[in-house]
C-alpha positions as CSV (number, residue, x, y, z in Angstrom):
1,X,-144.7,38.2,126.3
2,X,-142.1,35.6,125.5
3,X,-140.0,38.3,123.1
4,X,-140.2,41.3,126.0
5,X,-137.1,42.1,127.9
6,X,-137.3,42.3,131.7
7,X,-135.3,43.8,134.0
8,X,-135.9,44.4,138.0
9,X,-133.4,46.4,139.5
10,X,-132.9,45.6,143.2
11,X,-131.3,44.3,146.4
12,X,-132.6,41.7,148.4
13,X,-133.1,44.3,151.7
14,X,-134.6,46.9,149.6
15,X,-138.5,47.4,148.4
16,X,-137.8,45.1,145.5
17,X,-138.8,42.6,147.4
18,X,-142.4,43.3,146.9
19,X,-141.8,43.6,143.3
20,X,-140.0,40.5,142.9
21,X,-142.8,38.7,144.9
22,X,-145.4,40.1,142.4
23,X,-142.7,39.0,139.4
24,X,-143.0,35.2,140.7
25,X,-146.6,36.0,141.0
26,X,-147.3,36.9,137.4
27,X,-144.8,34.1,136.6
28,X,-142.8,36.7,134.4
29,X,-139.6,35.6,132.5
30,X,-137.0,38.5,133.8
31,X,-133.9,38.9,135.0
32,X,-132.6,41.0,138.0
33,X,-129.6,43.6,138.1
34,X,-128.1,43.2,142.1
35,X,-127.4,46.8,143.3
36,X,-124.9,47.0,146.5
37,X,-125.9,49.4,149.2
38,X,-122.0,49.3,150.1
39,X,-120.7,50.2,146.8
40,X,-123.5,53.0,146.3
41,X,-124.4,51.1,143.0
42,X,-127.6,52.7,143.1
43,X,-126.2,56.4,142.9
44,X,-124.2,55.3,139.7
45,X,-124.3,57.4,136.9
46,X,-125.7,54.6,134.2
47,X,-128.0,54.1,137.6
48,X,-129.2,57.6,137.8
49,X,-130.1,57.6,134.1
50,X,-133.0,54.8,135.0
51,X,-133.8,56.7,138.6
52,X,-133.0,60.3,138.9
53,X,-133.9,59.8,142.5
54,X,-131.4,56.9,143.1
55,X,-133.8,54.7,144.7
56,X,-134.4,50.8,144.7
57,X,-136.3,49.2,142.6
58,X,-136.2,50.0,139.5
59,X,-137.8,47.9,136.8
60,X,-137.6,48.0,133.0
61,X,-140.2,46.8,130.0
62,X,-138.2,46.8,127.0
63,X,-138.4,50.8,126.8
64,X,-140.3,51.5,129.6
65,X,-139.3,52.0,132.8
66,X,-140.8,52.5,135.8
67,X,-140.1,53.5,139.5
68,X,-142.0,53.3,143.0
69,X,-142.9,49.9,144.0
70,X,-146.9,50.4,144.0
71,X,-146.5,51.1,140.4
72,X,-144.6,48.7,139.2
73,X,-146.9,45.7,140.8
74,X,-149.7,47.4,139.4
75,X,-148.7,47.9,136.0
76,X,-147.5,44.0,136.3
77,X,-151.0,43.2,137.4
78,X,-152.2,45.2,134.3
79,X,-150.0,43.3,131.5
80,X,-150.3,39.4,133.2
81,X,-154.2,39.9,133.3
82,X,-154.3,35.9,133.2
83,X,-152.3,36.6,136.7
84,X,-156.3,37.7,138.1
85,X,-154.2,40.2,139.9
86,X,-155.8,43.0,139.9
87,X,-160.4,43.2,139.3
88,X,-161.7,43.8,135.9
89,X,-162.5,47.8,135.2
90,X,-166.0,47.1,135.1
91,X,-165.9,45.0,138.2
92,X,-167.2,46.5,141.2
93,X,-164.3,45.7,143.1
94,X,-162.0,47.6,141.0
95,X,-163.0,50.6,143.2
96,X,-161.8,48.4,146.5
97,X,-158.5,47.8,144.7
98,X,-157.5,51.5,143.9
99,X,-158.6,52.2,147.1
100,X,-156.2,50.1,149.8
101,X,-153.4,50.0,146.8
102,X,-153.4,53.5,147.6
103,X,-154.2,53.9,150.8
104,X,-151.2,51.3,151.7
105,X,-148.9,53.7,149.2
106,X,-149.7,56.4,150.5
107,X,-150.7,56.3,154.5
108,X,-148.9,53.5,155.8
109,X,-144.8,54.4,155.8
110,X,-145.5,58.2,157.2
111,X,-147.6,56.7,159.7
112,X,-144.6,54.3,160.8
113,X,-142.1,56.9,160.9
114,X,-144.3,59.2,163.0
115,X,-144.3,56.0,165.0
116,X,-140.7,55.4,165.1
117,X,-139.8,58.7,164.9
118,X,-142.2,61.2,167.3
119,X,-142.2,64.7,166.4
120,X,-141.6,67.3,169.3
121,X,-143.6,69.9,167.4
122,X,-146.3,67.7,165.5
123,X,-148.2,69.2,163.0
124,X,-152.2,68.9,162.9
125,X,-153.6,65.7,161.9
126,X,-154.9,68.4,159.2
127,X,-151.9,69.3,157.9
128,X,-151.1,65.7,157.5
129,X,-150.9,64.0,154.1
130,X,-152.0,60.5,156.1
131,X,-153.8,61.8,158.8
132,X,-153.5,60.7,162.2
133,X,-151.2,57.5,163.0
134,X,-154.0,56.5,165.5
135,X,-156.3,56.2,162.8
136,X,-154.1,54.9,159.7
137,X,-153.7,51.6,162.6
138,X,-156.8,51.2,163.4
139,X,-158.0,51.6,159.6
140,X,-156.2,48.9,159.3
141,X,-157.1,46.8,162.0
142,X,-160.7,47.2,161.0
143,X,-159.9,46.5,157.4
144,X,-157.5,43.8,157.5
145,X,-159.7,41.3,159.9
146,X,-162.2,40.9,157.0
147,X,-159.3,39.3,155.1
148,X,-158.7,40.1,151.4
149,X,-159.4,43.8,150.0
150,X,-161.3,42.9,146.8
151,X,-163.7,40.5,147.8
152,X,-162.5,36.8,148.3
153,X,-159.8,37.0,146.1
154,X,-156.1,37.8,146.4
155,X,-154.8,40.9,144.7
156,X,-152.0,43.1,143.9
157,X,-153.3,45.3,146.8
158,X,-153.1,42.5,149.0
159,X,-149.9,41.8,148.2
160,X,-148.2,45.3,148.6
161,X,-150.3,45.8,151.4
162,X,-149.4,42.9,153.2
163,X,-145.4,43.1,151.9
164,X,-145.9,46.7,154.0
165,X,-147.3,45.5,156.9
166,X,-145.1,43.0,157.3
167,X,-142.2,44.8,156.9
168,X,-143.7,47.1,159.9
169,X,-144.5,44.1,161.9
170,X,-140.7,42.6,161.8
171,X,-139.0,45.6,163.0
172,X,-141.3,46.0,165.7
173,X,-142.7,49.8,164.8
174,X,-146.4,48.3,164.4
175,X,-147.9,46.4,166.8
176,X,-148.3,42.9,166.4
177,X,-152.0,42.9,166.6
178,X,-154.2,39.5,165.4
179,X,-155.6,40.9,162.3
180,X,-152.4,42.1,161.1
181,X,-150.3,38.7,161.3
182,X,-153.7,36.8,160.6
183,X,-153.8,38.4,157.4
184,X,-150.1,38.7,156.3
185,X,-150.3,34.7,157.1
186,X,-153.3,34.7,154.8
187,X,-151.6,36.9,152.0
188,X,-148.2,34.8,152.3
189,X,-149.7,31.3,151.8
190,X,-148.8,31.5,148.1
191,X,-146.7,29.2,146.0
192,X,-145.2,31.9,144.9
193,X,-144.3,33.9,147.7
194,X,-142.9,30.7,148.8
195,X,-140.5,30.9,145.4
196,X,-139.7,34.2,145.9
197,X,-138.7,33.4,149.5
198,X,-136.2,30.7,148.2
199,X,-134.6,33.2,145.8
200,X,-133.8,36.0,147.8
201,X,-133.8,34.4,151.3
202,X,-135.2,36.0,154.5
203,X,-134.7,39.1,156.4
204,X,-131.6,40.1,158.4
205,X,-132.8,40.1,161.7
């Protein structure tokens, strides 16, 4: 993939962190486009033309482009197979992958908020796309104290689930239970998380 053109659209306190963790991961050869919060970069019209939402990241293959972080690190994981980032189709923990990838996508930031921000009137655990914040926690208590999600290998999954949890973890909305920093310790012990960490620094905090 020497000839392709890559492009990750971010800012350093943005999702495109996780995606510019997986990037070092995959040891792609890409550049990245800085968008300022305080100039509204991201609502730019060339901007908008990428992300009709206006959201951050964005990332660009050649001609393709692509939006919401979960995608993007699993369509990386898909085109740097060498990576090992993401089980075989055939493998049986393929299923395990698609499962917490998801299930992190899609469970863990509505939980938070309901966390962060209780409803006076809230709805049925029924009526709930993630289902009840009690159990989206302890789901991931149980599941995260076995260690990786695909066996005894690291994956994409574990790295956009542990980028999530952490991020819940360091502004205090999840509780700082063992599993949880056990396993974003675990997850984080990479050479290149470590490289990613010395290119766009830490979290304001």
């Amino acid at each position: 993939m020497s000839t392709d053109k890559m492009i990750l659209y971010y800012n350093p306190m943005s999702r495109g962190r996780t995606v510019h963790w997986m990037l070092e991961e995959v040891n792609a050869s890409y550049e990245t486009k800085l968008l300022k919060w305080e100039t509204n970069d991201q609502k730019s019209l060339e901007y908008l033309k990428l992300n009709p939402m206006g959201k951050i990241p964005t990332f660009v293959h050649n001609d393709i482009v692509i939006t919401e972080v979960p995608a993007i690190i699993a369509y990386l994981a898909d085109i740097f197979p060498a990576a090992g980032l993401a089980p075989a189709l055939q493998s049986p923990e393929r299923g395990a992958y698609y499962r917490w990838l998801f299930f992190a996508a899609a469970n863990i930031e509505p939980a938070m908020f309901d966390l962060k921000h209780p409803r006076a009137n809230s709805p049925s655990s029924g009526q709930l796309g993630h289902g009840n914040t009690h159990d989206v926690v302890n789901t991931l208590d149980q599941t995260l104290s076995k260690g990786y999600l695909c066996g005894d290998r690291f994956s994409a999954a574990d790295l956009f689930m542990a980028a999530s949890v952490h991020w819940w973890l360091f502004t205090k909305v999840l509780e700082a239970r063992p599993a949880f920093e056990k396993y974003v310790a675990l997850c984080q012990d990479r050479p290149a998380f470590r490289s990613h960490m010395t290119k766009t620094g830490s979290f304001r905090g």
